[in-house]
C-alpha positions in Angstrom: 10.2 161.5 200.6 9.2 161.1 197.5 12.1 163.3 195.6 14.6 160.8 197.4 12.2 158.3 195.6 12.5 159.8 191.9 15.7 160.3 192.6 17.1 157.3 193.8 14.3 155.7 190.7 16.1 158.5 188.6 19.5 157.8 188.9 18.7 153.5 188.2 17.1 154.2 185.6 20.2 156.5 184.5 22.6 153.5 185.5 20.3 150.9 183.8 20.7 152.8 180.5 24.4 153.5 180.6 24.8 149.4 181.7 22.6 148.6 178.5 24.6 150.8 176.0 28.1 149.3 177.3 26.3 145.7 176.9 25.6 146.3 173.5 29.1 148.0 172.1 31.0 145.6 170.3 33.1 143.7 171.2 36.6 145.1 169.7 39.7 142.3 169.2 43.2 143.4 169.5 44.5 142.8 166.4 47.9 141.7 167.6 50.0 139.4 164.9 50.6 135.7 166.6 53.7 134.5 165.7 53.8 132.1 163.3 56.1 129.3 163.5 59.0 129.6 160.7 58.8 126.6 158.0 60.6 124.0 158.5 62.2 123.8 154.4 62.4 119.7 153.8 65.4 118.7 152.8 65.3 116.7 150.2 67.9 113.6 149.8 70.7 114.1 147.5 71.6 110.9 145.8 75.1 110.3 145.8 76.7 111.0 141.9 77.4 108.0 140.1 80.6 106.1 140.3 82.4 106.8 136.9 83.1 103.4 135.4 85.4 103.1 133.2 84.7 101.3 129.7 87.0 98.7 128.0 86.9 98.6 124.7 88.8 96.5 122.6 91.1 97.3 120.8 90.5 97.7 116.8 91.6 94.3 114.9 94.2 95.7 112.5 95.2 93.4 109.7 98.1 92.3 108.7 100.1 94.7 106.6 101.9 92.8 103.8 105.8 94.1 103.8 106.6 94.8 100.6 110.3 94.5 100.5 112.0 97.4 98.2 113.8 95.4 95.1 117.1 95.5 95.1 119.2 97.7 92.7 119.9 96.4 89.6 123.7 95.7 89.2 125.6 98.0 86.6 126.5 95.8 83.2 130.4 97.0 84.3 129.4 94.9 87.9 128.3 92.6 86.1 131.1 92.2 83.9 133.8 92.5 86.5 131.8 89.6 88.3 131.9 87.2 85.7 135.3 88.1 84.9 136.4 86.9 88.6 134.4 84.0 88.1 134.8 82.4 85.3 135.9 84.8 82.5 134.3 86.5 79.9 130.3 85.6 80.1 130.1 84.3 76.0 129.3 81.0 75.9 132.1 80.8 73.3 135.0 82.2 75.3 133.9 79.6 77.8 133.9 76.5 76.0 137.3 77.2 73.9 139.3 78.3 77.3 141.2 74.9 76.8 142.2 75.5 73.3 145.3 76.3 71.9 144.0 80.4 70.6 146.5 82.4 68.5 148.8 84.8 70.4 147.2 87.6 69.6 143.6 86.2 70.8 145.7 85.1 73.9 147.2 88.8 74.7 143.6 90.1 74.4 142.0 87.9 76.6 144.8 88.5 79.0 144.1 92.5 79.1 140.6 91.5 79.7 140.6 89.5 82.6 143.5 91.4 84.4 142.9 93.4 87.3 142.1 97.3 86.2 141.3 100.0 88.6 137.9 100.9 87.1 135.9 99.1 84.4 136.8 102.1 82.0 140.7 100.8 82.2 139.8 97.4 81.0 138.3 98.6 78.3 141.2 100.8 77.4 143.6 98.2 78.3 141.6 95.5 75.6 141.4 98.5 73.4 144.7 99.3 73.4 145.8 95.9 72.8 143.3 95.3 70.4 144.9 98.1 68.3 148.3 97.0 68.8 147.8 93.8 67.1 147.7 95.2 64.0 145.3 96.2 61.0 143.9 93.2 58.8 141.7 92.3 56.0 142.3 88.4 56.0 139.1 86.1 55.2 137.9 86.0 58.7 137.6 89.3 58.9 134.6 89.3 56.0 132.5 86.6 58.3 133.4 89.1 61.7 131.8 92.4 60.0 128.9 90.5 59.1 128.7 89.0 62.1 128.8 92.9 63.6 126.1 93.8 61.2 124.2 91.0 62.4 124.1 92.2 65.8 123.4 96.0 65.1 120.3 94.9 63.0 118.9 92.9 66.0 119.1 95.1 68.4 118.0 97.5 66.0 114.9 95.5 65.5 114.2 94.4 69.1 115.4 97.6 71.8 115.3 100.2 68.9 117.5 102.0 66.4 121.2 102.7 67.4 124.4 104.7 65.3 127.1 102.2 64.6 130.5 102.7 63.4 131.5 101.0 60.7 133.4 97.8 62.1 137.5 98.4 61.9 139.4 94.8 62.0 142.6 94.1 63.7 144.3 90.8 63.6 143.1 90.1 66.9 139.3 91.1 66.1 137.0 93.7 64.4 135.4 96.5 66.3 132.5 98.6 66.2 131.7 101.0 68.3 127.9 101.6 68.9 126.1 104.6 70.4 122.5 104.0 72.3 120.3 107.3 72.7 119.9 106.6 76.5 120.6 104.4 79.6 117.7 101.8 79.1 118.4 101.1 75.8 121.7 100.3 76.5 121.1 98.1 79.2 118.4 96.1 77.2 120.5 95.6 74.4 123.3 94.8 76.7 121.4 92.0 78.6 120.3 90.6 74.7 124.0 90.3 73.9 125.2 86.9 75.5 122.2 85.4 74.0 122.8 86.5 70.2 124.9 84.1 68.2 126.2 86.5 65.3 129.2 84.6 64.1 129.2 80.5 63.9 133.0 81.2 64.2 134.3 83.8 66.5 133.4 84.8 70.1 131.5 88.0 70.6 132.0 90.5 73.4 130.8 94.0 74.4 133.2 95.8 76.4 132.7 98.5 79.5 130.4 101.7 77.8 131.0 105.5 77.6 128.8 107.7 79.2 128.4 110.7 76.7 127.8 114.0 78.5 124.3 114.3 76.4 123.2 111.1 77.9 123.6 109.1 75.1 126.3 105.9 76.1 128.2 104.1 73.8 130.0 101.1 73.8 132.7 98.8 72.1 131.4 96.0 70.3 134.1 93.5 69.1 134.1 90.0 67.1 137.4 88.4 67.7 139.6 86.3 65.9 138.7 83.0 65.4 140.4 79.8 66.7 141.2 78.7 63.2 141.7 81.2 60.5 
């Protein structure tokens, strides 16, 4: 009876020790992930882009552009000459105011050549030339106040465009000539503009006829003193 005691005491006690050693073993957690809920990324607003908007500007104040108008060509002294001639005959003053007179027939056949109708200023200037020449040599009294009157005019244009080779003056009995040479263009267009304004004979008309354009540039021209009214 009393080994089923101890035994049955035994085996408790056995039981009571294996109970206490379970009891105090730890407790071990399953280490088992837990799903995490994914983020949820915030969108954040986009602001609509701006509108372009489009910039007037004025336009720039331009001022106003003065038009310089190109000046016209100067007309040739044969234009010139073929104009007047048209008009109102030869441009001297003198020639002008004696038209009415009664001139000597040689005068009369020269002014005729001159204010025909040529085909080029160069033929009226043969043409008065030619009927200068045809008139006939002379060395009556006139003829002393006519190269004067020629040396007159070289030495003011000598003095007021500039130095210029004249021939010595030839007389006919319709006028003395004198052909004078100018070194260029402007010269000869100076002097020729000068000429109606000179007065270098109190007695006879003066008249420079179409020029000669020398292949060196130099241009000369016929200057003539023609008879006067009364001689």
């Amino acid at each position: 009876m009393n080994r089923i005691v101890w035994g049955v005491g035994g085996t408790g006690v056995a039981l009571a020790c294996l109970a206490l050693g379970w009891l105090h073993r730890p407790v071990e957690i399953s280490a088992v992930a837990v799903p995490v809920p994914p983020a949820v990324a915030r969108q954040t607003p986009v602001e609509p882009a701006p509108r372009p908007v489009a910039v007037v500007r004025p336009a720039p104040t331009r001022e106003p552009v003065a038009v310089v108008s190109a000046p016209e060509p100067e007309p040739s002294p044969e234009a010139v000459l073929e104009s007047a001639l048209k008009v109102q005959g030869p441009p001297q003053p003198e020639l002008r105011d004696r038209a009415r007179r009664a001139l000597p027939d040689t005068r009369v056949r020269l002014v005729k050549a001159l204010r025909a109708d040529h085909a080029s200023p160069q033929a009226r200037r043969d043409a008065v030339l030619a009927e200068l020449t045809a008139s006939g040599d002379s060395a009556e009294p006139w003829t002393q106040d006519a190269r004067a009157a020629l040396d007159s005019w070289r030495s003011r244009i000598h003095q007021d465009v500039r130095p210029v080779q004249a021939e010595a003056p030839h007389c006919y009995a319709a006028g003395c000539v004198s052909r004078v040479t100018f070194p260029d263009e402007a010269s000869f267009r100076d002097a020729w503009k000068r000429a109606s304004s000179l007065a270098p004979s109190a007695h006879s008309a003066h008249l420079q006829l179409p020029p000669e354009r020398l292949p060196s540039g130099e241009v000369r021209v016929p200057w003539l003193v023609l008879r006067p009214d009364r001689s």
